[in-house]
PDB file of N, CA, C and O in Angstrom:
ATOM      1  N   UNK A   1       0.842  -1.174   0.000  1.00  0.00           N
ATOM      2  CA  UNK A   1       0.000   0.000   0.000  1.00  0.00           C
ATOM      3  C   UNK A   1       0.886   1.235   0.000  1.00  0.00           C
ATOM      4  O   UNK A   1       1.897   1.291   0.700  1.00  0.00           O
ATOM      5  N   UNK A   2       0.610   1.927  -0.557  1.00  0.00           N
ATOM      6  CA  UNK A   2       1.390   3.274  -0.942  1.00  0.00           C
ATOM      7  C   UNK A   2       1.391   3.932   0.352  1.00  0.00           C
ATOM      8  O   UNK A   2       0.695   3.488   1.266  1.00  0.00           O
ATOM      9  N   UNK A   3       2.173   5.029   0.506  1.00  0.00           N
ATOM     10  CA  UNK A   3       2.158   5.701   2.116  1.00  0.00           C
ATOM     11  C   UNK A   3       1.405   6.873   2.108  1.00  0.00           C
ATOM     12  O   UNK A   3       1.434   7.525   3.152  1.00  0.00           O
ATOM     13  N   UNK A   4       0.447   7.482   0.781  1.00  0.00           N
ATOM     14  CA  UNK A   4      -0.767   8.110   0.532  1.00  0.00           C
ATOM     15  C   UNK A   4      -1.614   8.331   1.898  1.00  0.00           C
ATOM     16  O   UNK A   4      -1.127   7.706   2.840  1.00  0.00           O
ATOM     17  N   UNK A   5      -2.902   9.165   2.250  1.00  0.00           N
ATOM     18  CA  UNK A   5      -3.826   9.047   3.227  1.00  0.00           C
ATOM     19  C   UNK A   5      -4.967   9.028   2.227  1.00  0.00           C
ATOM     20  O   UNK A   5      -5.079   9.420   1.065  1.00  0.00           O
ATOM     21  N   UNK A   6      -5.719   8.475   3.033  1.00  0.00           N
ATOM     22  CA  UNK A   6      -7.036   8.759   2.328  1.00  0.00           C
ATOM     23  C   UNK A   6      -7.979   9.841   3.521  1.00  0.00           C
ATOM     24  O   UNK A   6      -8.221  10.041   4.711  1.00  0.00           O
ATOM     25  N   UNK A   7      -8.218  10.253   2.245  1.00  0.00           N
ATOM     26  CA  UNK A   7      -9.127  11.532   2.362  1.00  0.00           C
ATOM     27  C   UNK A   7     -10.830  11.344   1.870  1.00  0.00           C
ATOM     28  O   UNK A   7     -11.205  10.806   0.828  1.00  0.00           O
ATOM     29  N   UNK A   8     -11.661  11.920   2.885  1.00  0.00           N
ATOM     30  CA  UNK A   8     -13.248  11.601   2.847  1.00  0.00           C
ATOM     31  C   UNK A   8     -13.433  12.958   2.408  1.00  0.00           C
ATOM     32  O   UNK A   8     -12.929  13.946   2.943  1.00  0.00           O
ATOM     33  N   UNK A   9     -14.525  12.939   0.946  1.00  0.00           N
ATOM     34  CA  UNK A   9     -15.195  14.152   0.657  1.00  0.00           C
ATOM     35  C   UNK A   9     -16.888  13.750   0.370  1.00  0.00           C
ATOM     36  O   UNK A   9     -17.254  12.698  -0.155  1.00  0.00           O
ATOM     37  N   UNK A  10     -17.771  14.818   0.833  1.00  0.00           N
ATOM     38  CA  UNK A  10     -18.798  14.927   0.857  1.00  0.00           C
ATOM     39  C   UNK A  10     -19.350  14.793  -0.632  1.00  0.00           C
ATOM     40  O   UNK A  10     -18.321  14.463  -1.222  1.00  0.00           O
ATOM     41  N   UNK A  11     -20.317  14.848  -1.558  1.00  0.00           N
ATOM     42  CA  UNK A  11     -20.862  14.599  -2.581  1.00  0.00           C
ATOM     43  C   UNK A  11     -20.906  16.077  -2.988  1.00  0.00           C
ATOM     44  O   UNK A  11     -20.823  16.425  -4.166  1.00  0.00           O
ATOM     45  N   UNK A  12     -21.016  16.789  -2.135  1.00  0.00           N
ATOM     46  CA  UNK A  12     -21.137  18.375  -2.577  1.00  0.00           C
ATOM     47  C   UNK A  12     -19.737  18.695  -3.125  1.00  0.00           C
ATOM     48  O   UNK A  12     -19.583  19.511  -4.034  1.00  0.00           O
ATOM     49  N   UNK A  13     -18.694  18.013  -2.531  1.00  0.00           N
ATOM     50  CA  UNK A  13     -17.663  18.440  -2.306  1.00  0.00           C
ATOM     51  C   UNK A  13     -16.899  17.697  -3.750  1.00  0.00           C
ATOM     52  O   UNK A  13     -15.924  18.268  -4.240  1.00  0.00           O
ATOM     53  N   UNK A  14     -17.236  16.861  -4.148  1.00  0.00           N
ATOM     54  CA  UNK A  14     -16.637  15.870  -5.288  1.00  0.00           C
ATOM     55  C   UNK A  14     -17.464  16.053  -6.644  1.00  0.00           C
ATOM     56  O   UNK A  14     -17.191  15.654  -7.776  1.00  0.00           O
ATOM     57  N   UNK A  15     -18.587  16.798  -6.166  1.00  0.00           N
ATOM     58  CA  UNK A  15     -19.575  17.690  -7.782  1.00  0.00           C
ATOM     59  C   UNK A  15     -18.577  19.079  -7.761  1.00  0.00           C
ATOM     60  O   UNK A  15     -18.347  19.432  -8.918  1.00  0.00           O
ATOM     61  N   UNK A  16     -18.185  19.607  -7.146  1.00  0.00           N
ATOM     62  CA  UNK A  16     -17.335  20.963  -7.201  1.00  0.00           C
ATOM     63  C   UNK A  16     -15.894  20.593  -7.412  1.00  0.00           C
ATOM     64  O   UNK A  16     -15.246  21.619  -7.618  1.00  0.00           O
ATOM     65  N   UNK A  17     -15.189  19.566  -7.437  1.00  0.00           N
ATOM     66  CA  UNK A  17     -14.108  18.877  -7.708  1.00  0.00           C
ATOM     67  C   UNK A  17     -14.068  18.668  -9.250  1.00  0.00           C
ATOM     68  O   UNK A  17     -13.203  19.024 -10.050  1.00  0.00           O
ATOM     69  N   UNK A  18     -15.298  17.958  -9.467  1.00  0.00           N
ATOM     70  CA  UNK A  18     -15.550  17.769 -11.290  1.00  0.00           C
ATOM     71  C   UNK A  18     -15.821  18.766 -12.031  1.00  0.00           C
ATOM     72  O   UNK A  18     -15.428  18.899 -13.189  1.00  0.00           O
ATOM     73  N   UNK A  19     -16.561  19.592 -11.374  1.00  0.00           N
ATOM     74  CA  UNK A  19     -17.005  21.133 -11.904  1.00  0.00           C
ATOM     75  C   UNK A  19     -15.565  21.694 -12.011  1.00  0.00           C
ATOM     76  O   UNK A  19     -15.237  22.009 -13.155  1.00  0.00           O
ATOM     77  N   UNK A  20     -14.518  21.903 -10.905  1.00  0.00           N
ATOM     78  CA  UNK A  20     -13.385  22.500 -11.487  1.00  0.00           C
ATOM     79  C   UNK A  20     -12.571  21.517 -12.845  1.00  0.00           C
ATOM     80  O   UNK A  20     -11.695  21.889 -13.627  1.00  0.00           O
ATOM     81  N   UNK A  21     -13.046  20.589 -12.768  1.00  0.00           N
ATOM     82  CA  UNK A  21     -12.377  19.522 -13.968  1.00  0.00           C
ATOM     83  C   UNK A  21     -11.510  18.457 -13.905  1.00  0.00           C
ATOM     84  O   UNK A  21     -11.040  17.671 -14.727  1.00  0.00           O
ATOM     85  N   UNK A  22     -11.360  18.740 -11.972  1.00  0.00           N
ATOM     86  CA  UNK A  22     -10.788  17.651 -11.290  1.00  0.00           C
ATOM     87  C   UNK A  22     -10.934  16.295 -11.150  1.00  0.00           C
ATOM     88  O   UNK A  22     -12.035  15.926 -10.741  1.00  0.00           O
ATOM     89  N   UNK A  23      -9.945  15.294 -11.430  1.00  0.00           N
ATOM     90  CA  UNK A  23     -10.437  14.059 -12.010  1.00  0.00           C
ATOM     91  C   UNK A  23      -9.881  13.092 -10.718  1.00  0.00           C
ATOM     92  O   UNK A  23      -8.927  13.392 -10.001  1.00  0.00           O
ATOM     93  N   UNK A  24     -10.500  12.173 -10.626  1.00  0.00           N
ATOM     94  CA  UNK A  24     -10.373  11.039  -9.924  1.00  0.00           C
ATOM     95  C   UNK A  24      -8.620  10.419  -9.897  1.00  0.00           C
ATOM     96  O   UNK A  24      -8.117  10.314 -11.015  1.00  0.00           O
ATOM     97  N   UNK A  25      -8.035  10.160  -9.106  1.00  0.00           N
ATOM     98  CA  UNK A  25      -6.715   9.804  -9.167  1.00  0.00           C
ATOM     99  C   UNK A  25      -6.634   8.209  -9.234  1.00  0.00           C
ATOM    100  O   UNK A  25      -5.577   7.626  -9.475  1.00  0.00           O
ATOM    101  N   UNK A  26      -7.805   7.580  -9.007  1.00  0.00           N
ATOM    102  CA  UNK A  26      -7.905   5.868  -9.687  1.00  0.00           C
ATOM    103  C   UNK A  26      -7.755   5.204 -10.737  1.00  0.00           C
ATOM    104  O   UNK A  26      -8.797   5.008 -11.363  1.00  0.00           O
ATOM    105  N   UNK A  27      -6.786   4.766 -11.178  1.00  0.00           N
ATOM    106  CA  UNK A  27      -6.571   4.133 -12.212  1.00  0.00           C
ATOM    107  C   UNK A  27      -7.881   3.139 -12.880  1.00  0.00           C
ATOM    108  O   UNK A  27      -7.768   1.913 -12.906  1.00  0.00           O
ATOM    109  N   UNK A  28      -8.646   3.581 -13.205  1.00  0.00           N
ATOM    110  CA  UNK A  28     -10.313   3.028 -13.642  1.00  0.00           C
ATOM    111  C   UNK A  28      -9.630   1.956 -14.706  1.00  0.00           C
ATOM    112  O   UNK A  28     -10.215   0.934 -15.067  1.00  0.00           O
ATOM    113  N   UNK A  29      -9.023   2.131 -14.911  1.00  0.00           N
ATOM    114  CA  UNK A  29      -8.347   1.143 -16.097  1.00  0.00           C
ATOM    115  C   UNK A  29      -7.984  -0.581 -15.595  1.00  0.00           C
ATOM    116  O   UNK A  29      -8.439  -1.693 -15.864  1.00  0.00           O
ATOM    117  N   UNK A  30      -6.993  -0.067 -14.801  1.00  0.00           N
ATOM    118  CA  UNK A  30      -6.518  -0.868 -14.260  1.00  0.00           C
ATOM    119  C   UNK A  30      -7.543  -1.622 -13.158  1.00  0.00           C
ATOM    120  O   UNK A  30      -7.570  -2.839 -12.975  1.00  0.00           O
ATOM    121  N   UNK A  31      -8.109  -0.950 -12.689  1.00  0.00           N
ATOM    122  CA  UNK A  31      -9.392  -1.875 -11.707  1.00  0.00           C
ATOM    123  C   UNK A  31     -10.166  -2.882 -12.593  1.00  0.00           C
ATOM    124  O   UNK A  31     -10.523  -4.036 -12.356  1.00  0.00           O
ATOM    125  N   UNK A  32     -10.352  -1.924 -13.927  1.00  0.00           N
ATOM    126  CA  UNK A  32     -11.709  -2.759 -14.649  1.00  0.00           C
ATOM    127  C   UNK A  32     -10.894  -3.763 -15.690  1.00  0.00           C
ATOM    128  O   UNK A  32     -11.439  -4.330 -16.637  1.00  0.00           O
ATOM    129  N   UNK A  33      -9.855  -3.851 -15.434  1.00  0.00           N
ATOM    130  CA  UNK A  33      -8.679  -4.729 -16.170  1.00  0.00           C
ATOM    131  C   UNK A  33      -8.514  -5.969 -14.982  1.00  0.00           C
ATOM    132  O   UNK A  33      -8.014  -6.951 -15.530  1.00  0.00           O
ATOM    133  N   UNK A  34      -8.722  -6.162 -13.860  1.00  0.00           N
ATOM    134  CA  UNK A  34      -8.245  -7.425 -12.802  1.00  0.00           C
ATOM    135  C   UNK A  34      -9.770  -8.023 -12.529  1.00  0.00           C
ATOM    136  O   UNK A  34     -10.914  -7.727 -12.185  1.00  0.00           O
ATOM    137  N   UNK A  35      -8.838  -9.161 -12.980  1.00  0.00           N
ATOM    138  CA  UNK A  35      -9.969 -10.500 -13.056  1.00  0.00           C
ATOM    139  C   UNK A  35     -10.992 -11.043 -11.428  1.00  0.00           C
ATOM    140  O   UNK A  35     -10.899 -10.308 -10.445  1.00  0.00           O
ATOM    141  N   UNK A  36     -11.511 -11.790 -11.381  1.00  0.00           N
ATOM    142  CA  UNK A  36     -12.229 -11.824  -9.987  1.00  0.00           C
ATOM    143  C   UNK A  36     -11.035 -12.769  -8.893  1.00  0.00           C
ATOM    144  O   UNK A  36     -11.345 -13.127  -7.756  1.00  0.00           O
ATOM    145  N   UNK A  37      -9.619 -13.057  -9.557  1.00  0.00           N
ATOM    146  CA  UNK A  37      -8.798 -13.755  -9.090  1.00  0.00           C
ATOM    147  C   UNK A  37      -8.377 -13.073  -8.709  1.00  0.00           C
ATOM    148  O   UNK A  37      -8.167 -13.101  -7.496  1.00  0.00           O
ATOM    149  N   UNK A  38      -8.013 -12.108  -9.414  1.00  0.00           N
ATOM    150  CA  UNK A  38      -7.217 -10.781  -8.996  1.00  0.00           C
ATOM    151  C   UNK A  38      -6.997 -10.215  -7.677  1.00  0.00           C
ATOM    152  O   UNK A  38      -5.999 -10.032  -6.980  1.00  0.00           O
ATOM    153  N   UNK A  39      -9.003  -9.862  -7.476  1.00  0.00           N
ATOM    154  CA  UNK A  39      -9.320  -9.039  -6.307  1.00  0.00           C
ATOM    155  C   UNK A  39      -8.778  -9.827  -5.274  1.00  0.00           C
ATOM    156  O   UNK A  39      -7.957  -9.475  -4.427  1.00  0.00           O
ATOM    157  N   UNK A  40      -9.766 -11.858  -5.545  1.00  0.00           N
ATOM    158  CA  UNK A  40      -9.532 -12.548  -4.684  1.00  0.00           C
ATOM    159  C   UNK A  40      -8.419 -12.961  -3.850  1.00  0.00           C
ATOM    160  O   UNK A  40      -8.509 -13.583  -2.791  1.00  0.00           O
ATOM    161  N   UNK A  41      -7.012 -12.427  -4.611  1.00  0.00           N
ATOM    162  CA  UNK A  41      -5.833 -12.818  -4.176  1.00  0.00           C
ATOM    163  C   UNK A  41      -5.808 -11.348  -3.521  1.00  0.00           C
ATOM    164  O   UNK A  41      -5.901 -11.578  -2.315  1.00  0.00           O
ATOM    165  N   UNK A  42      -5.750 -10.304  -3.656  1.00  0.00           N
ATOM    166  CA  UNK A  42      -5.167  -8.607  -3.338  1.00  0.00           C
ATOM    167  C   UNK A  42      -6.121  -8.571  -2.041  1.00  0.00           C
ATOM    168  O   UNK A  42      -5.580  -7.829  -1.221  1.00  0.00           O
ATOM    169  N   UNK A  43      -7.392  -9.110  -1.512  1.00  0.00           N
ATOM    170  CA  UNK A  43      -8.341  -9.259  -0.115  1.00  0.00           C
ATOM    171  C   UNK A  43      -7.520 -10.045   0.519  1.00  0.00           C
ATOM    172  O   UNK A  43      -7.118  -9.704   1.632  1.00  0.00           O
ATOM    173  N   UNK A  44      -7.031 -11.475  -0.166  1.00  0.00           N
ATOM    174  CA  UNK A  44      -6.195 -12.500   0.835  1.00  0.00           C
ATOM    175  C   UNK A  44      -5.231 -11.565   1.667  1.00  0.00           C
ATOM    176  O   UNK A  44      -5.042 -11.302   2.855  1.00  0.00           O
ATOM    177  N   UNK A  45      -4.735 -11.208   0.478  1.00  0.00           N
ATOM    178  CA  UNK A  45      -2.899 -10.699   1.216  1.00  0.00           C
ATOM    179  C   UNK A  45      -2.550  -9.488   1.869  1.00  0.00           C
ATOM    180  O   UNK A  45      -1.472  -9.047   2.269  1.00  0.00           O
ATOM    181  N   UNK A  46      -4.409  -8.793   1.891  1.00  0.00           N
ATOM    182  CA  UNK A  46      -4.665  -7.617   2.998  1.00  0.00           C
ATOM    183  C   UNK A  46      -5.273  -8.349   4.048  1.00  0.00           C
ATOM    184  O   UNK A  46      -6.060  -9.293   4.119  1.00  0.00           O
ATOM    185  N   UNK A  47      -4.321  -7.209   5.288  1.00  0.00           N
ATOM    186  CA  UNK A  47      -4.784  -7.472   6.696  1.00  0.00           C
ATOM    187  C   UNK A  47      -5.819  -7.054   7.158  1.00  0.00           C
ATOM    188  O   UNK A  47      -6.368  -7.601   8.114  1.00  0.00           O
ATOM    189  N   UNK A  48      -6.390  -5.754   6.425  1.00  0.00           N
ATOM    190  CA  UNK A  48      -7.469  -5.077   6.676  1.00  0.00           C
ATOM    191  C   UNK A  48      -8.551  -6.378   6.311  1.00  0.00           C
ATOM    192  O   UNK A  48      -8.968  -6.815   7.383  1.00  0.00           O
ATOM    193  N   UNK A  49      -8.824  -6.729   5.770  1.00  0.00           N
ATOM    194  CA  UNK A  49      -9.620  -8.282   4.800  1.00  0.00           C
ATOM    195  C   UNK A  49      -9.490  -9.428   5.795  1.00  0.00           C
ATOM    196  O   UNK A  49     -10.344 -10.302   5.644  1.00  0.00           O
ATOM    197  N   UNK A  50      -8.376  -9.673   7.044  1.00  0.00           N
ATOM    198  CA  UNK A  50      -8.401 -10.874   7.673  1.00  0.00           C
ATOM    199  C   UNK A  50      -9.783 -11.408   8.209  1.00  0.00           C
ATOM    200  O   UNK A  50     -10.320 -10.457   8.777  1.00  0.00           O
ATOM    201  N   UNK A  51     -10.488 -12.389   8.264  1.00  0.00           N
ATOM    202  CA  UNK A  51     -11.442 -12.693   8.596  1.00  0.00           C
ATOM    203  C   UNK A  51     -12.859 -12.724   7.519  1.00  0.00           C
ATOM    204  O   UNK A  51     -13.877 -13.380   7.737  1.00  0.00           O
ATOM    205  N   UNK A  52     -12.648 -11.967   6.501  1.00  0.00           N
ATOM    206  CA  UNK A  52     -13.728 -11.485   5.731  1.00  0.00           C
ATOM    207  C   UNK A  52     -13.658 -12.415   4.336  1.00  0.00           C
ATOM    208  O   UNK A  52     -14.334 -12.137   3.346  1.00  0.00           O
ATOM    209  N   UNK A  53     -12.800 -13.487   4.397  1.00  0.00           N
ATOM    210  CA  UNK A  53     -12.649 -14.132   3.436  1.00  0.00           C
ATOM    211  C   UNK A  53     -13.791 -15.235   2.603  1.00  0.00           C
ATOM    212  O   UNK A  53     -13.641 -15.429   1.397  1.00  0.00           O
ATOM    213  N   UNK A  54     -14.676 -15.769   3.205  1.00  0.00           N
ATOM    214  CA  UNK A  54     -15.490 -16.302   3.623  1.00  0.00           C
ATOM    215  C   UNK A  54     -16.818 -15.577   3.128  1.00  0.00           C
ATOM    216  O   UNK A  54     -17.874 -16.199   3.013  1.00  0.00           O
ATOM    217  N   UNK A  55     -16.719 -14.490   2.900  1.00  0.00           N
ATOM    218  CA  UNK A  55     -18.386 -13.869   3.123  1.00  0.00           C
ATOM    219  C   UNK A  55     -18.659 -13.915   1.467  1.00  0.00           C
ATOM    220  O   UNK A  55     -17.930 -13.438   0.597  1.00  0.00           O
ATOM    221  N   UNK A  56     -19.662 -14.484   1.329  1.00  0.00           N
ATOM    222  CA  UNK A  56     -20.737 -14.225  -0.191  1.00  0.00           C
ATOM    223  C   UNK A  56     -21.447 -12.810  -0.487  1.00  0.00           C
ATOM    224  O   UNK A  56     -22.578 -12.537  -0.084  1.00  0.00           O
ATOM    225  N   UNK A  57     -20.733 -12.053  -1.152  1.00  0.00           N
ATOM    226  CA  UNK A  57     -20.884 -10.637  -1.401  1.00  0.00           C
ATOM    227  C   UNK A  57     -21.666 -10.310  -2.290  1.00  0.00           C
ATOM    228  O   UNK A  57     -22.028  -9.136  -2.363  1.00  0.00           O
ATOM    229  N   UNK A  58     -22.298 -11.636  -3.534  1.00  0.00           N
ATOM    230  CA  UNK A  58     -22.723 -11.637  -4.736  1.00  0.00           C
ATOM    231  C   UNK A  58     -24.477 -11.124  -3.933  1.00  0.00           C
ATOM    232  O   UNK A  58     -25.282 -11.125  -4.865  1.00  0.00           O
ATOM    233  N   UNK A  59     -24.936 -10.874  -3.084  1.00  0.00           N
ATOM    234  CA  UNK A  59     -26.668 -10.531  -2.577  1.00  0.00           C
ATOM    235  C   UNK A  59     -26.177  -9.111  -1.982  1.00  0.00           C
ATOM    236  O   UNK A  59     -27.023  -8.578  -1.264  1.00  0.00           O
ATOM    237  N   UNK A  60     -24.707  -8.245  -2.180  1.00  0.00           N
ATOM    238  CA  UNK A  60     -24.735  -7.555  -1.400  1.00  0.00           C
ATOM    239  C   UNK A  60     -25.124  -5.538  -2.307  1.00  0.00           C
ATOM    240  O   UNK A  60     -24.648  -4.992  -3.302  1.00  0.00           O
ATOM    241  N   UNK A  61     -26.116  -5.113  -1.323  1.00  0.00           N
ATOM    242  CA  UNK A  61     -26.020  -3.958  -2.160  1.00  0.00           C
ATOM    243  C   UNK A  61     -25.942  -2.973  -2.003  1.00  0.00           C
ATOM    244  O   UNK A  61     -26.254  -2.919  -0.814  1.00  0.00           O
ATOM    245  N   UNK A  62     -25.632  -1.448  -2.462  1.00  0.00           N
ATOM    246  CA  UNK A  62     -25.185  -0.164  -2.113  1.00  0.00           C
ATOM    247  C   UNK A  62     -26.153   0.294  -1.364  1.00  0.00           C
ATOM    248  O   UNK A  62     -27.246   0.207  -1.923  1.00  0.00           O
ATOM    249  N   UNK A  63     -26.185   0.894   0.022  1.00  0.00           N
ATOM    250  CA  UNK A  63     -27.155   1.454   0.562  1.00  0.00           C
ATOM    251  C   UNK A  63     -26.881   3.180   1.032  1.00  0.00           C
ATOM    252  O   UNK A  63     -25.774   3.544   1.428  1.00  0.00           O
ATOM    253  N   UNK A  64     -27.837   3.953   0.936  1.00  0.00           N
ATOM    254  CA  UNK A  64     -27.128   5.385   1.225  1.00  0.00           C
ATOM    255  C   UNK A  64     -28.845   5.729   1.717  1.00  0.00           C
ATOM    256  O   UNK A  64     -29.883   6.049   1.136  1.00  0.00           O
ATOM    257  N   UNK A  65     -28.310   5.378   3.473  1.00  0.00           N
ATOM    258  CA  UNK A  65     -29.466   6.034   4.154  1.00  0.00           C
ATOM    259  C   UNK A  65     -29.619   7.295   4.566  1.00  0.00           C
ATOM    260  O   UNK A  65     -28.630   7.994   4.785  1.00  0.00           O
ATOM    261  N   UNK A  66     -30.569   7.643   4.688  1.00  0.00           N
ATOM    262  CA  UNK A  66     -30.844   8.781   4.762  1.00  0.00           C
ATOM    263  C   UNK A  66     -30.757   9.221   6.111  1.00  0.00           C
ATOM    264  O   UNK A  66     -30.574   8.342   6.953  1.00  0.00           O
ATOM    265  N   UNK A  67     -30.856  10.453   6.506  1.00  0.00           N
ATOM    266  CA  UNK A  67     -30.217  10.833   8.220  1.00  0.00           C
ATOM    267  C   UNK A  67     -31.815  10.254   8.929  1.00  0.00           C
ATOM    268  O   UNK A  67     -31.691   9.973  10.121  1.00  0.00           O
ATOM    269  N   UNK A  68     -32.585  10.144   8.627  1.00  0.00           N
ATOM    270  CA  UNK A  68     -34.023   9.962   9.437  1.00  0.00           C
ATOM    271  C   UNK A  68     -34.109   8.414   9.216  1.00  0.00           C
ATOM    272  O   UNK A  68     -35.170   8.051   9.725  1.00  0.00           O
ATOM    273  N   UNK A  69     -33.594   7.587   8.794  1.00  0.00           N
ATOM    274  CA  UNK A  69     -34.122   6.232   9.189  1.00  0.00           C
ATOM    275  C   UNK A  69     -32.414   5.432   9.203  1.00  0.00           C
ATOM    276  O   UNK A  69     -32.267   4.232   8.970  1.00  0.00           O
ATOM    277  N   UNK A  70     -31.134   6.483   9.554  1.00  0.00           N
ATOM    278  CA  UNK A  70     -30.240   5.965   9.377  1.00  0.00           C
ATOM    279  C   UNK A  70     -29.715   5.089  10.916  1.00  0.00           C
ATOM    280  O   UNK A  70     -28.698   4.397  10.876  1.00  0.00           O
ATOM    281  N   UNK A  71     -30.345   5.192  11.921  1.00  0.00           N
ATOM    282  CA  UNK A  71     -29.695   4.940  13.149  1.00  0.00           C
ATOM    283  C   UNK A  71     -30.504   3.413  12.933  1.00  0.00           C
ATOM    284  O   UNK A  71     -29.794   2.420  13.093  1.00  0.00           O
ATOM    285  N   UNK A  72     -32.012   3.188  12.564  1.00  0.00           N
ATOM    286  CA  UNK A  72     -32.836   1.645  12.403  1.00  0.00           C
ATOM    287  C   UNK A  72     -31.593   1.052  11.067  1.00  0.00           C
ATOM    288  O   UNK A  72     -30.857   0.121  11.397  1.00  0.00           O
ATOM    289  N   UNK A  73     -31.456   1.609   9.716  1.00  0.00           N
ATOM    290  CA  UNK A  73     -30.478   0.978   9.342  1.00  0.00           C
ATOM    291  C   UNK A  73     -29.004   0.339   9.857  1.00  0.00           C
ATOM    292  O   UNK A  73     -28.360  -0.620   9.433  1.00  0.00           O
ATOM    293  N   UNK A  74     -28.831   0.989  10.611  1.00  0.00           N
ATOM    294  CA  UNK A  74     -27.209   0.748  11.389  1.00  0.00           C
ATOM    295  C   UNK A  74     -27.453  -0.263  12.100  1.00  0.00           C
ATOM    296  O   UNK A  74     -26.533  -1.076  12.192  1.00  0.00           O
ATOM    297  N   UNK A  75     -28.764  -0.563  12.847  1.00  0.00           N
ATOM    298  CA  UNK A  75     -29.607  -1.660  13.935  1.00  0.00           C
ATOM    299  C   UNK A  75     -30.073  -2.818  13.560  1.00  0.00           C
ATOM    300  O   UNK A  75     -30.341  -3.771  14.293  1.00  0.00           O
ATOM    301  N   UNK A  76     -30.189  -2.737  12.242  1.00  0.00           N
ATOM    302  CA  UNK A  76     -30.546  -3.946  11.298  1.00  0.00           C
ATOM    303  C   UNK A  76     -29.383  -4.554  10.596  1.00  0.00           C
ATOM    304  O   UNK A  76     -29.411  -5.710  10.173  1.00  0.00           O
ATOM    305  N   UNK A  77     -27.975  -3.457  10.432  1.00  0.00           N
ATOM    306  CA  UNK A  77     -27.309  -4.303   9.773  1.00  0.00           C
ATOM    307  C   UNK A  77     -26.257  -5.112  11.310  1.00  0.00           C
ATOM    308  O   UNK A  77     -25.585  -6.143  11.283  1.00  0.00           O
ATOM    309  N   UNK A  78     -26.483  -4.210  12.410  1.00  0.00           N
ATOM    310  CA  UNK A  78     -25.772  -5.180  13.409  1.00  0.00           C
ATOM    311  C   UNK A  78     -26.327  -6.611  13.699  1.00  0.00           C
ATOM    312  O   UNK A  78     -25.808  -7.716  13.861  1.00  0.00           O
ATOM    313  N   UNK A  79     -27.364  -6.214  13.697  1.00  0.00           N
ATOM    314  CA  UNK A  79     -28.415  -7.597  13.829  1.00  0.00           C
ATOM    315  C   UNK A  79     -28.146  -8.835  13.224  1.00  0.00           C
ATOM    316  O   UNK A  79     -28.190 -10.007  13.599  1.00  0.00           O
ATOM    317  N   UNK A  80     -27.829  -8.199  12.090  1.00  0.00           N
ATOM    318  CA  UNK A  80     -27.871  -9.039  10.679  1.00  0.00           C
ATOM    319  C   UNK A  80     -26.296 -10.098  10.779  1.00  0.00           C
ATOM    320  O   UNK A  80     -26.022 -11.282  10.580  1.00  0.00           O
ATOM    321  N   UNK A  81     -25.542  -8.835  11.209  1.00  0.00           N
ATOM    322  CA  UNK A  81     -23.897  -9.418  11.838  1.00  0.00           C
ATOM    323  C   UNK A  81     -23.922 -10.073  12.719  1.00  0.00           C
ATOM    324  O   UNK A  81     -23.263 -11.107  12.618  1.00  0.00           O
ATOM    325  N   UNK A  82     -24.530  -9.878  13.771  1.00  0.00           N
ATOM    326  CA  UNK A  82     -24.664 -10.975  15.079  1.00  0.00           C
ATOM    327  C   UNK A  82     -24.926 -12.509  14.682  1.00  0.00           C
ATOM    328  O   UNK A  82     -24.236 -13.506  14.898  1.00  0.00           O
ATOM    329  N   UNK A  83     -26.276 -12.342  13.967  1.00  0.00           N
ATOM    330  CA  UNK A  83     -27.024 -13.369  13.072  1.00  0.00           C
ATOM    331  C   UNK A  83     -25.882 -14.482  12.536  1.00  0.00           C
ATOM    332  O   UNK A  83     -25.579 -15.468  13.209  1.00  0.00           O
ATOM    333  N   UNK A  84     -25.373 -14.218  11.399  1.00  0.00           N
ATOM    334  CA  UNK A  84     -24.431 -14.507  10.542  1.00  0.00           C
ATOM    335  C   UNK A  84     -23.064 -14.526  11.878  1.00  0.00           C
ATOM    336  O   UNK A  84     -22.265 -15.440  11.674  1.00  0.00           O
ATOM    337  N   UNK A  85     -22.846 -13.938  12.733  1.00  0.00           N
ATOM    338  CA  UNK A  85     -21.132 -14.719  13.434  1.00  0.00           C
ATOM    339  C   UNK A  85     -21.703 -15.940  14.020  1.00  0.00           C
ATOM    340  O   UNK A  85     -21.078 -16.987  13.847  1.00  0.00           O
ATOM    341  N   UNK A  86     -23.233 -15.966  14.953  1.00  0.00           N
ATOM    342  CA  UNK A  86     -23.778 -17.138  15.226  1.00  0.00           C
ATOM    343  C   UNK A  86     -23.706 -18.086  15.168  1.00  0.00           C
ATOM    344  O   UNK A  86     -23.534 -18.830  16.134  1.00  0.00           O
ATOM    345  N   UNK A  87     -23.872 -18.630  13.306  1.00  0.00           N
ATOM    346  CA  UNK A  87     -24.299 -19.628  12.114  1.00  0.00           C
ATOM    347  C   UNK A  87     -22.756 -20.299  12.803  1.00  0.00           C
ATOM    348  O   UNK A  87     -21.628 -19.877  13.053  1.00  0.00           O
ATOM    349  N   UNK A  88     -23.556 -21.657  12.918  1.00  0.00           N
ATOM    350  CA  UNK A  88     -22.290 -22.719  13.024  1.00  0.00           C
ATOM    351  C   UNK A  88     -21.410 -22.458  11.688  1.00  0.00           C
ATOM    352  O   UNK A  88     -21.831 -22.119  10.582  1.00  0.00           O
ATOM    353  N   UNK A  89     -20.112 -22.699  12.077  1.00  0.00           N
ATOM    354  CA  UNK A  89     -19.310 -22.680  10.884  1.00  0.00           C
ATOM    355  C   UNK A  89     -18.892 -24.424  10.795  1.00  0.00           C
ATOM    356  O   UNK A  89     -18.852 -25.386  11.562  1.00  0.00           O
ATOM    357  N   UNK A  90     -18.614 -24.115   9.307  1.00  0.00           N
ATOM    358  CA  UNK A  90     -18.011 -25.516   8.720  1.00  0.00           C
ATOM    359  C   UNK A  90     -18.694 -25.746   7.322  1.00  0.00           C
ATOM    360  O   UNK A  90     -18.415 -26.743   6.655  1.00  0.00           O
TER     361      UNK A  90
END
């Protein structure tokens, strides 16, 4: 991993980024160029990824709650985690 930080910007903040003509520093190329082996090996050999190897991601989908029903979303997806560490493994 590069010695870079990552930096969080707001949606307001990344429409005024493009508006100045400012472009994304992700190699879009190169992402949409690595195979599903690819990823699968680059999750293995991150530490951030330990434990998460295992999970079926293919039912999983983008959610962007809103501030008024965001604290029941956060409550449902702990739930959902509890649920799933539960499940006998094997």
């Amino acid at each position: 991993m590069s010695e870079e930080h990552i930096v969080r910007y707001s949606l307001e903040e990344i429409r005024a980024k493009w508006a100045r003509g400012e472009k994304s520093k992700t190699d879009w190329a190169r992402v949409d160029a690595m195979t599903d082996e690819d990823i699968d090996r680059a999750t293995r050999d991150d530490p951030d990824w330990a434990g998460f190897d295992d999970i079926d991601w293919s039912k999983a989908t983008m959610v962007f709650p809103t501030s008024k029903d965001y604290q029941t979303h956060m409550e449902a997806i702990q739930r959902h985690h509890v649920h799933e560490q539960k499940k006998p493994q094997g």
